[in-house]
Rosetta silent file (secondary structure, phi, psi, omega in degrees, C-alpha in Angstrom):
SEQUENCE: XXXXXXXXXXXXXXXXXXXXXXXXXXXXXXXXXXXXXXXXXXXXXXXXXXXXXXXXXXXXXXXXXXXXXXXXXXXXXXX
SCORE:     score description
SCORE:     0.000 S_00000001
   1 L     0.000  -38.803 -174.275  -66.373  181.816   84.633 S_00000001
   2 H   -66.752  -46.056 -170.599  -62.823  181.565   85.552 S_00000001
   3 H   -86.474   20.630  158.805  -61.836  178.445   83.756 S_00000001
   4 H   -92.998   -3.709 -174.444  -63.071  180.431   80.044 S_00000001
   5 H   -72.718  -60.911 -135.027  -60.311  183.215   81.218 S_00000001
   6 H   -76.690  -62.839 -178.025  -58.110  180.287   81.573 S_00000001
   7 H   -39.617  -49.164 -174.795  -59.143  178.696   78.371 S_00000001
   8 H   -90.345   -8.266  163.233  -58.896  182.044   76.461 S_00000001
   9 H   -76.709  -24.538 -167.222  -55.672  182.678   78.156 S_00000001
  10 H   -86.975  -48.420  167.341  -54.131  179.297   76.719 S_00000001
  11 H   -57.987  -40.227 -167.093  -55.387  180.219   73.378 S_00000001
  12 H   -74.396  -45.341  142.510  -54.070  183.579   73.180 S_00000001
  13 H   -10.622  -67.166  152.712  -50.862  181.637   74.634 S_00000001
  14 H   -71.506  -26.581  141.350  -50.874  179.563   71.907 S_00000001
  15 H  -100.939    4.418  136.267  -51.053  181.494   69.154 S_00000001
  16 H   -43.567  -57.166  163.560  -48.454  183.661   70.224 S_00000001
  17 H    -8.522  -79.540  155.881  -46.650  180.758   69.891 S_00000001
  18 H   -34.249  -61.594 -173.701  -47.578  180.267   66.622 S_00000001
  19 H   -83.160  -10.309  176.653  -46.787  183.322   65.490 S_00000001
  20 H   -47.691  -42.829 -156.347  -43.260  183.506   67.540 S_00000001
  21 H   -97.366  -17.379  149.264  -42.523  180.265   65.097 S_00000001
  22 H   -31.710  -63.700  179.571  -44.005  181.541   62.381 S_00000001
  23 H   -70.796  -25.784 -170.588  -41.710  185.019   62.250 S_00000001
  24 H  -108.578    3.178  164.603  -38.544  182.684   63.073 S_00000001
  25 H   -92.254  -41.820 -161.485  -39.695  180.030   59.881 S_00000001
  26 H   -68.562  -24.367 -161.022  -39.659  183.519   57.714 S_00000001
  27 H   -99.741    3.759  172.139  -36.128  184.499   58.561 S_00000001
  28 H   -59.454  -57.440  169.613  -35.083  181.026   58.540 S_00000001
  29 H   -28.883  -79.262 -175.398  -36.395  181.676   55.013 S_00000001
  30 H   -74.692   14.489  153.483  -34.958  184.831   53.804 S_00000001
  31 H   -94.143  -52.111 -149.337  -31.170  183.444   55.203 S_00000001
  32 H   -48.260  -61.955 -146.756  -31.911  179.943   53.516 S_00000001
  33 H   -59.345  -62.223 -159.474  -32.760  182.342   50.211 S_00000001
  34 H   -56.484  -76.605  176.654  -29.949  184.734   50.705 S_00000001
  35 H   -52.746  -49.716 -138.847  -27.080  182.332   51.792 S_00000001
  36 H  -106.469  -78.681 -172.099  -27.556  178.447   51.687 S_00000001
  37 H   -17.595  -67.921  169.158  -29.674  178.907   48.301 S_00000001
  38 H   -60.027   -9.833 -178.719  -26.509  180.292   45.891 S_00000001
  39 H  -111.797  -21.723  158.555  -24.301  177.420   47.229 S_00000001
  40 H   -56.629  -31.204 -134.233  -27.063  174.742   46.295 S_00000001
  41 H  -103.321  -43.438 -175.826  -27.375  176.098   43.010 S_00000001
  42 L   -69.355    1.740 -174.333  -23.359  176.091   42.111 S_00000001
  43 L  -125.802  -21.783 -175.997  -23.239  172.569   43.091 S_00000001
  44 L  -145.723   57.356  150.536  -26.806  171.197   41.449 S_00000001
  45 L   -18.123  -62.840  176.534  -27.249  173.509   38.839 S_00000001
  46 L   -93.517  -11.974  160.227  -29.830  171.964   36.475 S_00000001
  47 L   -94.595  -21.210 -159.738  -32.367  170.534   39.008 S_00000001
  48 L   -85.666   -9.917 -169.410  -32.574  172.753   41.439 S_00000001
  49 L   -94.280   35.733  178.129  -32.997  175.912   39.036 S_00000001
  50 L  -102.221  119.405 -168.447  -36.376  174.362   38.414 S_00000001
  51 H   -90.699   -0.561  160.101  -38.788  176.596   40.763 S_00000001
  52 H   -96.249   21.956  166.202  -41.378  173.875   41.862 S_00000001
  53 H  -120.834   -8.088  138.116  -38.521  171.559   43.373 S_00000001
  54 H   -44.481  -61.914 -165.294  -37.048  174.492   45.343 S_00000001
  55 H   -37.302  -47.264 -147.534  -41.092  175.148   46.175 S_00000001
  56 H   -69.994  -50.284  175.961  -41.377  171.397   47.309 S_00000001
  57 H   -75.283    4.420  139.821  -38.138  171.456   49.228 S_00000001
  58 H   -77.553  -38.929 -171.239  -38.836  174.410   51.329 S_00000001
  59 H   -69.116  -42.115 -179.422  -42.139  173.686   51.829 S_00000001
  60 H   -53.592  -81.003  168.642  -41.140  169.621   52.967 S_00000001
  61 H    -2.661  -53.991  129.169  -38.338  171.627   54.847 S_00000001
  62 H   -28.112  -89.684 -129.005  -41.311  173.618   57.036 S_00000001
  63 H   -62.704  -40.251 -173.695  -43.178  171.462   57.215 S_00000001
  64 L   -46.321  -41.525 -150.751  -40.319  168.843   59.223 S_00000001
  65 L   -77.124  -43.905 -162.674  -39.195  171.848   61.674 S_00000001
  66 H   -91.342   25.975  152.945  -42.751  172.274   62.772 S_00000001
  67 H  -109.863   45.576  129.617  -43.739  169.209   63.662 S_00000001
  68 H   -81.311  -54.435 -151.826  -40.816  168.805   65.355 S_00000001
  69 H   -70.783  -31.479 -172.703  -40.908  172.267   66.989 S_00000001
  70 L   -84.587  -21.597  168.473  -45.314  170.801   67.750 S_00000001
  71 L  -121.276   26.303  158.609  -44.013  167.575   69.156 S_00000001
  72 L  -117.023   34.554  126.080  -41.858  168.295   71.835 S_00000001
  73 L   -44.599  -52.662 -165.208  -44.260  170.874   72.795 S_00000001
  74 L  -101.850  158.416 -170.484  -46.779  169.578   73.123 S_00000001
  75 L   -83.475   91.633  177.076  -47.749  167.148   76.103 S_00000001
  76 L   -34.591  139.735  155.668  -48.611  163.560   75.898 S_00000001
  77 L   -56.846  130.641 -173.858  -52.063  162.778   76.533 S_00000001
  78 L  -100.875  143.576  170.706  -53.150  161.392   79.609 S_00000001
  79 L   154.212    0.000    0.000  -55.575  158.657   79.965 S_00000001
């Protein structure tokens, strides 16, 4: 019985996690939008005002920090 506490403790564990990196990807977001975004746009005006290559380069953008942020987290396997 003890090691499903433990089990359901590491999950709960983990997605706290999740959502810790989650809440700190949105406001990464909304400065990138606010800030960064208007200084892209005065320097590459005619591609960048195109909304699915913003889309693609936020999303690529994501996607980078959190497998970074998932692999020095995470543990090598042993065996």
């Amino acid at each position: 019985m003890y090691g499903k506490v433990t089990t359901m403790s590491e999950r709960i564990k983990i997605l706290g996690i999740f959502a810790i990196l989650g809440f700190i990807a949105g406001v990464i977001a909304n400065f990138t939008y606010h800030n960064v975004l208007p200084v892209i746009l005065a320097i590459f005006p005619e591609v960048l005002s195109v909304e699915w290559v913003l889309s693609g380069l936020g999303g690529a953008m994501l996607t980078i920090l959190v497998m970074l942020v998932w692999a020095y987290a995470s543990k090598p396997s042993e065996g």
